[in-house]
C-alpha positions as CSV (number, residue, x, y, z in Angstrom):
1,X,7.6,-16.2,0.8
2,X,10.1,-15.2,-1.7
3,X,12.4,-12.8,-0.9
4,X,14.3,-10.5,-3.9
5,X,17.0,-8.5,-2.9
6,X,18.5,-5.8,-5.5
7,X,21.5,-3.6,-5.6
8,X,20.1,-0.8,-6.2
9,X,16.4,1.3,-5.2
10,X,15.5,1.6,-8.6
11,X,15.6,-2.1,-9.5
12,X,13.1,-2.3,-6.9
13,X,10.8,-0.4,-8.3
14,X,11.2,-1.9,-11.8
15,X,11.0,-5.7,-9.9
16,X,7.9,-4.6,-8.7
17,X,6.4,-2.6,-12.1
18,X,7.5,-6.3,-13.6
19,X,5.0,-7.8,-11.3
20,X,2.5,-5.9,-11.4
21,X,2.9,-6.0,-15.3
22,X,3.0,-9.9,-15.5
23,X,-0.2,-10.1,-13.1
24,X,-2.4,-7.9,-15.3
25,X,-1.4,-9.7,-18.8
26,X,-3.3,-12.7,-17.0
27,X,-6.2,-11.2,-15.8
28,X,-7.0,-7.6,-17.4
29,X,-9.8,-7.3,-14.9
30,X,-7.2,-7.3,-11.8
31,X,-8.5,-6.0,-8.6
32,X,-4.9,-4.3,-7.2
33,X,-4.4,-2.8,-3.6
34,X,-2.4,0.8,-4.3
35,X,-0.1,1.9,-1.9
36,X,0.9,5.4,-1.4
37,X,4.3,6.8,0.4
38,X,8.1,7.2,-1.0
39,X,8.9,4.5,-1.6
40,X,6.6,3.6,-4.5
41,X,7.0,7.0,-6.6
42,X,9.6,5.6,-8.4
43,X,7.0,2.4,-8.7
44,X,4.4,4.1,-10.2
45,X,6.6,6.2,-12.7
46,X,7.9,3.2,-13.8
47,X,4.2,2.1,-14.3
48,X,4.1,5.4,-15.9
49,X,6.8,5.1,-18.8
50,X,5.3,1.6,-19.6
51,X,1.7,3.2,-20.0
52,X,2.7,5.6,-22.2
53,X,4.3,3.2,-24.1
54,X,1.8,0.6,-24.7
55,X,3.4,-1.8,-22.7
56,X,0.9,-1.6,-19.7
57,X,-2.7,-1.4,-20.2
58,X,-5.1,-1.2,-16.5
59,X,-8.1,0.3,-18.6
60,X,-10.3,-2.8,-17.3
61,X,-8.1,-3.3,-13.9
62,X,-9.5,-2.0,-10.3
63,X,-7.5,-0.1,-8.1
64,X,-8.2,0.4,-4.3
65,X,-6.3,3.0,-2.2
66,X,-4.9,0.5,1.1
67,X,-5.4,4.1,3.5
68,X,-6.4,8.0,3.1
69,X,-5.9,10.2,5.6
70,X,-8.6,12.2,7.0
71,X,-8.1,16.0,5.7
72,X,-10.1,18.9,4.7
73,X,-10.9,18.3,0.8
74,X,-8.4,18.9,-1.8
75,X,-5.5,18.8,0.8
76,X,-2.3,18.9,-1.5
77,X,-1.1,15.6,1.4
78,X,-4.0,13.6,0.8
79,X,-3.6,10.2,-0.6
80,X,-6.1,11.2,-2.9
81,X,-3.6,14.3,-4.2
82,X,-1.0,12.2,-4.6
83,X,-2.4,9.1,-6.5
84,X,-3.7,12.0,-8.4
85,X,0.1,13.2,-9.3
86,X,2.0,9.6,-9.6
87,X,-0.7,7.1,-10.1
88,X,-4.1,7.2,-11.4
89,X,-4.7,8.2,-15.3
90,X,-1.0,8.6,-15.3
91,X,-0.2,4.7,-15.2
92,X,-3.7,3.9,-17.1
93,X,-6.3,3.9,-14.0
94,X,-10.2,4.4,-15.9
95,X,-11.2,7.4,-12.8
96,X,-14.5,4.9,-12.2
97,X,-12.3,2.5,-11.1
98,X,-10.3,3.9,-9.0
99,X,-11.6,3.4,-5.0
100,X,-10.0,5.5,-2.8
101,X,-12.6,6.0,1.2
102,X,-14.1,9.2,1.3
103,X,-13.1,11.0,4.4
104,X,-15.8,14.3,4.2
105,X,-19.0,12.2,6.3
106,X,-19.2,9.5,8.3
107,X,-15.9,7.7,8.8
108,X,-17.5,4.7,10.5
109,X,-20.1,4.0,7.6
110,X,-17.6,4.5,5.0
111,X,-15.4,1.7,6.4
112,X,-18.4,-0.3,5.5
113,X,-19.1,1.4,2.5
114,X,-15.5,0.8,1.3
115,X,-15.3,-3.1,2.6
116,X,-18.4,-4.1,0.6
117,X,-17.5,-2.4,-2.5
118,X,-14.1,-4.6,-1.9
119,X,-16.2,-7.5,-1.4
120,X,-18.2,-7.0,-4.5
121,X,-15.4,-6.7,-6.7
122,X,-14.0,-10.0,-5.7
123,X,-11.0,-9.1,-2.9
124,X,-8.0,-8.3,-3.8
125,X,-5.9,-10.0,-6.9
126,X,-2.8,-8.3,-6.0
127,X,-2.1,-6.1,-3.2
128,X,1.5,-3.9,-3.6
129,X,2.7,-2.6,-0.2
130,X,4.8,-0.9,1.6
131,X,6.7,-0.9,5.1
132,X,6.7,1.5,7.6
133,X,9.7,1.5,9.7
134,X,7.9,0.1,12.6
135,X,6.3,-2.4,11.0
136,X,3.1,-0.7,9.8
137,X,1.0,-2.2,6.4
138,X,-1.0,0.3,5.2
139,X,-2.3,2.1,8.3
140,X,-2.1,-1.0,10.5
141,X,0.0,0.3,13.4
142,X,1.5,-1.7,16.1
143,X,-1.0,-3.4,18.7
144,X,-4.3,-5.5,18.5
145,X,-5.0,-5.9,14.7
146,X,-8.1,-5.5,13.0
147,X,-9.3,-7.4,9.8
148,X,-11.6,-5.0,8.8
149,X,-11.3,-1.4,7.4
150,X,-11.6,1.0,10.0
151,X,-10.4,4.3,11.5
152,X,-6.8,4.5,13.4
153,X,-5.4,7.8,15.0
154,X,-1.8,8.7,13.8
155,X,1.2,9.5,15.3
156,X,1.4,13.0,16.4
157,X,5.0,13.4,14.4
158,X,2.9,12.8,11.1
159,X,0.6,15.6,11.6
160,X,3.6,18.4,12.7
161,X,5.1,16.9,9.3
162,X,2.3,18.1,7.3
163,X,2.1,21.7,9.4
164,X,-1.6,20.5,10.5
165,X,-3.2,23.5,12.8
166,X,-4.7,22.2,16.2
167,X,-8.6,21.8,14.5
168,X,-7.1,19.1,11.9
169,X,-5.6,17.1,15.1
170,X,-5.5,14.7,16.3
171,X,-4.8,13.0,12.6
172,X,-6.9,10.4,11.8
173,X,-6.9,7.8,8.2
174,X,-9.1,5.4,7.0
175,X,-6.9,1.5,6.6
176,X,-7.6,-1.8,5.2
177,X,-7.2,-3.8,7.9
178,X,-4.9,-6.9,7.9
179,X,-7.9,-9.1,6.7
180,X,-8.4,-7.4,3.7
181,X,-4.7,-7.8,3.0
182,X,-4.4,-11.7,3.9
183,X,-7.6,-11.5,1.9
184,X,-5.2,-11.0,-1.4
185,X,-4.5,-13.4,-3.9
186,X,-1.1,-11.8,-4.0
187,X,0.9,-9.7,-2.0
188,X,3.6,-7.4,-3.3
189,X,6.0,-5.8,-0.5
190,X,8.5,-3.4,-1.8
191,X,11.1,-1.9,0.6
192,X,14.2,0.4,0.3
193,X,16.5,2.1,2.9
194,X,18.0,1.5,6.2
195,X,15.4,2.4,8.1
196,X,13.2,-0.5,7.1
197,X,15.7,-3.3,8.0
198,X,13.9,-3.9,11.1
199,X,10.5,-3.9,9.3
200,X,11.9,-6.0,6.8
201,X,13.6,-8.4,9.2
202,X,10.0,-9.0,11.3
203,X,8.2,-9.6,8.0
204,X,10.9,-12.3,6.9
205,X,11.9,-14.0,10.1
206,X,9.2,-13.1,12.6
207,X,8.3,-14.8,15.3
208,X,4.4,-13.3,13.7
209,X,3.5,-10.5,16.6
210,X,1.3,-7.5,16.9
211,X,4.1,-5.4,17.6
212,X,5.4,-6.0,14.0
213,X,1.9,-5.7,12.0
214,X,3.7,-6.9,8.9
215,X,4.8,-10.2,10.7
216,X,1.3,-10.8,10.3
217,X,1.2,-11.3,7.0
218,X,4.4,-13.6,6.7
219,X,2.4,-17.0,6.6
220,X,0.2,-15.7,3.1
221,X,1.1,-18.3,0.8
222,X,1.9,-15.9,-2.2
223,X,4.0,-13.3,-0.7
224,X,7.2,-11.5,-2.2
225,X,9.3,-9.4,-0.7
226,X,11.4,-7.0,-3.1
227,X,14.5,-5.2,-1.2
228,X,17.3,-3.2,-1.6
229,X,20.8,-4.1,0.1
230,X,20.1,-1.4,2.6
231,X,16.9,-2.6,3.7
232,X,17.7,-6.3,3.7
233,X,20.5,-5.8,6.0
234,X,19.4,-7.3,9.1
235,X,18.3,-10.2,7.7
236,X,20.0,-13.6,8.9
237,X,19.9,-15.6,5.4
């Protein structure tokens, strides 16, 4: 694992554009993992400002949503919304190549759906994620993992974030499951804040347990880890 700690968030975010940037000049066909959350909106404007400038160029690339929740369609807080406002045709994402799960049918079959249209693209080149602050990868909570995609119920502090009446509860999301991630060629893991010293600590030090989902991930043979000071502060070395 390498391990990059910065001084400040926004060198994060350019650490991890700078990936992301080197990875497609090798392979314009890349087949990225695209994260959603705080953390990366500074990422993906970043990805942004390089677009429009000719710098960055994902017209041939792939990109698959890790997780969208399960909301009524057009839901300003679906993942699907906001790739729509930071990401997609903003950083250079063709729209028929842009995979995000469909949650308006049948959950279980789309988990399939979604895994074999993974598979047929070749897995991932380069997955770029982020931490929750217990541990989570994309909606891989704490306790048994599962390789595949598949449906996970959310906390209940999620859904009275987004104001959801009783009928949209409890909140569920279609996740990549942690095979599809140790499935990458790459892995990207950006971090930033206090609260995801713990997260980050688990993913760099372990001991690897279910409690800490991103501990799983810690033995992937091309992992970095991009932090800020505040994030990295619990770490021993």
């Amino acid at each position: 694992m390498r391990v990059r700690v910065c001084e400040r968030v926004e060198e994060v975010a350019l650490a991890g554009a700078d990936r992301l940037e080197h990875a497609v000049s090798r392979n314009a066909r890349l087949v990225l993992g695209l994260p959603t959350g705080r953390t990366m909106v500074q990422f993906y404007a970043e990805l942004a400002r390089r677009h429009r400038s000719g710098r960055l160029d994902l017209r041939h690339a792939t990109g698959f949503n890790l997780d969208e929740l399960v909301l009524p369609p057009g839901h300003p807080d679906s993942f699907r919304g906001y790739m729509e406002r930071h990401a997609g045709a903003r950083i250079g994402l063709e729209p028929l190549r842009s995979e995000i799960p469909r949650t308006d049918g049948d959950l279980e079959a789309e988990c399939r759906r979604y895994d074999a249209a993974l598979a047929a693209a070749g897995g991932l080149d380069l997955a770029v994620l982020g931490l929750g602050a217990d541990g989570h990868v994309a909606y891989n909570l704490p306790g048994p993992p599962r390789d595949e995609s598949h449906v996970v119920t959310l906390p209940d502090a999620l859904a009275d974030a987004l104001g959801l009446p009783e009928e949209w509860r409890p909140l569920r999301a279609i996740t990549m499951g942690l095979g599809n991630l140790r499935g990458a060629r790459s892995l990207l893991v950006l971090a930033t804040g206090a609260t995801k010293a713990a997260a980050v600590r688990a993913l760099r030090e372990g001991p690897r347990h279910p409690a800490w989902p991103c501990s799983l991930l810690r033995d992937h043979a091309e992992l970095e880890l991009v932090v800020d000071r505040a994030a990295a502060a619990e770490l021993q070395s």
